[in-house]
C-alpha positions, 0 to 999 in steps of 0.5 A: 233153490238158491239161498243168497246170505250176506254175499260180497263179490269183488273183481280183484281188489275192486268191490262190487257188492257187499251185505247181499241177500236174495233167493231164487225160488220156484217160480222167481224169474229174475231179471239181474241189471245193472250197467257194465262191470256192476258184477252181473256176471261175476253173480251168476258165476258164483251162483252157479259154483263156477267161482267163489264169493269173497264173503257170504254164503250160497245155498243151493237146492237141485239142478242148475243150467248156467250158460255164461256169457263165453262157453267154453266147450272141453272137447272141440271135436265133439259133435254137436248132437253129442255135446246138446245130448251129454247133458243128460248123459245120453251121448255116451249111450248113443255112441255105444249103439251106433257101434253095436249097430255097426258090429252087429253088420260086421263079418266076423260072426263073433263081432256081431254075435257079441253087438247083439247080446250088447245091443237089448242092454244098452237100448234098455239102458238108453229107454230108462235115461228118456230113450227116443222121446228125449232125444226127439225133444233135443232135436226140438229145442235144436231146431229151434234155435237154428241148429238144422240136422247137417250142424248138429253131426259137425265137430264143435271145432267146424262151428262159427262161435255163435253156432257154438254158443246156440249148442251151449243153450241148447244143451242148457235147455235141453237139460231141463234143470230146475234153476236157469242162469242165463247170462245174455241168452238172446246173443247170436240169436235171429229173430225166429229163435228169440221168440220161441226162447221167450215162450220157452223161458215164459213157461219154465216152472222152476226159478230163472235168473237172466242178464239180458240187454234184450228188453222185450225177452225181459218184459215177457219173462222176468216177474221180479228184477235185481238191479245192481248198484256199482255205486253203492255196491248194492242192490235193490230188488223190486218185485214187479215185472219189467213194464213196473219196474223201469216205471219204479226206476224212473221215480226212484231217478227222480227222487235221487236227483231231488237229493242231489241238488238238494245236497248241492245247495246245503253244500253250498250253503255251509262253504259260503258260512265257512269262508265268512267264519275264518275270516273271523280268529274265533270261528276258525275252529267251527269253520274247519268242521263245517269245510269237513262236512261240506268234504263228505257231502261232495264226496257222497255226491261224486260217488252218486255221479260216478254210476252215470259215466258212460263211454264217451268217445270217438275213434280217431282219423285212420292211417293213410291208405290207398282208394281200395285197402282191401280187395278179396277174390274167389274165397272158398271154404268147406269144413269136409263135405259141407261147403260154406261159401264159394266164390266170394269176390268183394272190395272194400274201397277208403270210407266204404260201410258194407254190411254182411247178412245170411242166415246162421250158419251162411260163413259170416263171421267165417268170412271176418275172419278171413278178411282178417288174416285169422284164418285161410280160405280153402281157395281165393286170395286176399289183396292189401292196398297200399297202408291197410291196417286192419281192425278186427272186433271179435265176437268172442273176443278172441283178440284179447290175451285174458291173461294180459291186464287191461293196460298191457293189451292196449299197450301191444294194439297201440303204436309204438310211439303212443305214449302210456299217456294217450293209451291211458286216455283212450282207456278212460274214454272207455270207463277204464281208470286208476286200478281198473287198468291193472285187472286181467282181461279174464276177470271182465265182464263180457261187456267191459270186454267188449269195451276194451276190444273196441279201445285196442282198435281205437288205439290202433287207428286202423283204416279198415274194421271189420266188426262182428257183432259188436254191440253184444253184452253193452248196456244202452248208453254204452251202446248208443255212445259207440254207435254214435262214434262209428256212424262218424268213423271216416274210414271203412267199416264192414260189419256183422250184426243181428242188431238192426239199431246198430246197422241203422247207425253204420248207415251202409252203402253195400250189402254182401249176402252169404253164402252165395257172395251177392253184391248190393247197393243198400237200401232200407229193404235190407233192415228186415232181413237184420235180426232174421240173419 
């Protein structure tokens, strides 16, 4: 279905992989790993036709679904029963009968005579595409994944962008495509939704290859996993299910690190015979080979070492401010007849951790967005204390400019008396250096961007941020080591989230529900109702 020959992929002139085979058959269910930035994404994407390759061929074989990691939908206005639908090309059919179905009501005889000569044709048409079974099966899958019947006849423009990514799986899903390419699927997802898509996935019968962070959607799907190597710029397949294969990992890890301090001591042993030779005239020559020696074997060793960096910081003291930085009161907003929220009155004082919950679709990262001067509220007003500095963490990263490098986005976050030096060190301190600096923002992937997104904050020292869903597309221990960083912010914190570990790390102490705007002290009760929000 997909046939793999000899690939290379690069992100800009950095090399990512070379000399890859593999195949995607009927029946593979592929997990694809690998830290952040090894080149998951940038796989999927050449898989799927959306870029090419630097060297090798693929081969491709029936349908595929791709769902990227930052859908990009062409037509905002589009409703969202349109855009699920298009995927089988019924939203034009649907949209023809309801004109006929409008015509044939109106007064003008010849309007309505000619509606319903049309109307047998285009339901014929409509029947042979899968008629009123297929479009009962995308209500289904829509329903499924939180996707109610007063979101599905919204314009794509009105939705939250996690209520548009949910549309962007569901018309994948509904597509019924014979090769999936799933590039984090589970993001944006309650906890309802992500246990029916791993039944979904589980019983898919053609070929899935999926990037996720979410292991329990791994250990009940995949059947194979491909971890990519950034270090050696390879990969290794390994046809086991999940449970077998972090088992593998562990014992190949093992054997790695015997290699290593294996490599250290001949090292060793060689610069301690070198240092005794050049003190003698005639072994100057031998000396000099056995330093080259020692040389290529640190160098192989650094190399094995770079694989393990990880993030590896902690966000500095914000700016001065006064007790209450942020005060909200009477936020409103309603896309048309469909009112979000109303009402909503919060403060958020110096140091404060307020968690945001509601059901998809309930305005939360509406609400972000407000209290970050993104958008406007239909009524309410927005009070800044006394030095408020807002940081705002984007979902889909909207707050950076893709067609920027890395550095020069850091450079517009940053104060102006931030030298390039400090900017360049809080870049290292997110896994940023030498070339990668210079890489446009478009060309990351979605967890080096949410990287860069949480350094243009660091760099901001800001006193208030407002987080959503900001642990999305990390690997783990990039993950662990930016939770450990919040967890000690000094300044304040709300955040959105579906992942209990990362508000478990806030360590909260109020809770705000959506839609109604309730206000709580919070306690432990609460963390139930995480993944389900």
């Amino acid at each position: 279905m997909i046939s793999v020959a000899d690939l290379e992929l690069r992100a800009g002139a950095r090399l990512l992989m070379e000399g890859v085979s593999f195949r995607i058959d009927k029946g593979d269910k592929i997990g694809l790993v690998g830290r952040n930035g090894a080149g998951k994404t940038t796989m999927t994407r050449v898989l799927a036709g959306e870029s090419l390759p630097a060297g090798g061929t693929v081969n491709t074989t029936g349908t595929i679904g791709y769902l990227p990691q930052d859908p990009r939908t062409p037509n905002m206005e589009q409703l969202a029963r349109d855009r699920i639908l298009s995927a089988r090309g019924l939203d034009v059919i649907v949209g023809k009968l309801k004109k006929c179905q409008d015509d044939m009501a109106s007064e003008d005889e010849a309007v309505a005579a000619k509606a319903m000569r049309q109307y047998d044709r285009i339901e014929a048409e409509f029947i042979a595409g899968g008629g009123y079974a297929a479009e009962s099966e995308a209500a289904a899958i829509s329903n499924n994944l939180a996707l109610p019947e007063r979101l599905l006849n919204q314009a794509l423009s009105t939705l939250s962008g996690g209520q548009r990514r949910r549309v962007e799986l569901a018309r994948i899903l509904y597509a019924d495509a014979e090769t999936l390419l799933l590039d984090e699927p589970t993001n944006h997802l309650d906890a309802d939704s992500v246990t029916w898509l791993r039944g979904f996935l589980a019983n898919h019968q053609g070929g899935l290859m999926v990037i996720s962070h979410d292991t329990a959607l791994l250990e009940a799907t995949v059947n194979k996993v491909i971890h990519l190597d950034a270090n050696r710029a390879t990969m290794d397949v390994y046809n086991l299910g999940w449970k077998r294969y972090l088992q593998q990992r562990e014992t190949d890890e093992r054997a790695r690190k015997r290699e290593r301090a294996n490599t250290e001591k001949k090292a060793g042993t060689l610069l301690a015979q070198a240092n005794k030779m050049k003190a003698r005239a005639s072994g100057a020559s031998a000396a000099q080979s056995m330093l080259k020696r020692v040389d290529r074997l640190m160098g192989g060793l650094e190399e094995a070492r770079a694989v393990d960096r990880v993030a590896n910081l902690r966000f500095p003291d914000p700016a001065p401010c006064g007790k209450t930085p942020l005060m909200a009161k009477g936020l409103s907003k309603s896309y048309g007849s469909l009112e979000i929220f109303t009402d909503v009155s919060l403060a958020i004082d110096r140091g404060s951790k307020v968690v945001i919950l509601g059901l998809n679709g309930a305005g939360k990262t509406t609400l972000l967005r407000m209290l970050a001067g993104v958008s406007d509220p239909d009524t309410g007003d927005l009070v800044p204390g006394f030095g408020l500095k807002i940081g705002y963490f984007a979902q889909e990263h909207d707050t950076l400019d893709v067609d920027r490098s890395v550095l020069e986005n850091m450079r517009s976050a940053a104060p102006s008396h931030m030298g390039d030096a400090e900017v360049r060190g809080i870049l290292g301190s997110f896994m940023f250096s030498g070339d990668d600096v210079s890489k446009p923002a478009g060309v990351l992937s979605g967890g080096e961007k949410t990287r860069l997104a949480l350094a243009t904050i660091v760099a901001s020292s800001a006193n208030v941020l407002l987080l959503d869903e900001p642990t999305n597309n990390l690997d783990p221990a990039s993950r662990a080591e930016i939770l450990a960083a919040l967890s000690n912010f000094p300044g304040a914190v709300v955040m959105v989230s579906h992942d209990e570990g990362a508000v478990a790390a806030l360590n909260p102490d109020r809770v705000v529900l959506l839609p109604d705007g309730d206000e709580d002290l919070w306690n432990d009760s609460y963390l139930e109702l995480v993944t389900l929000a």
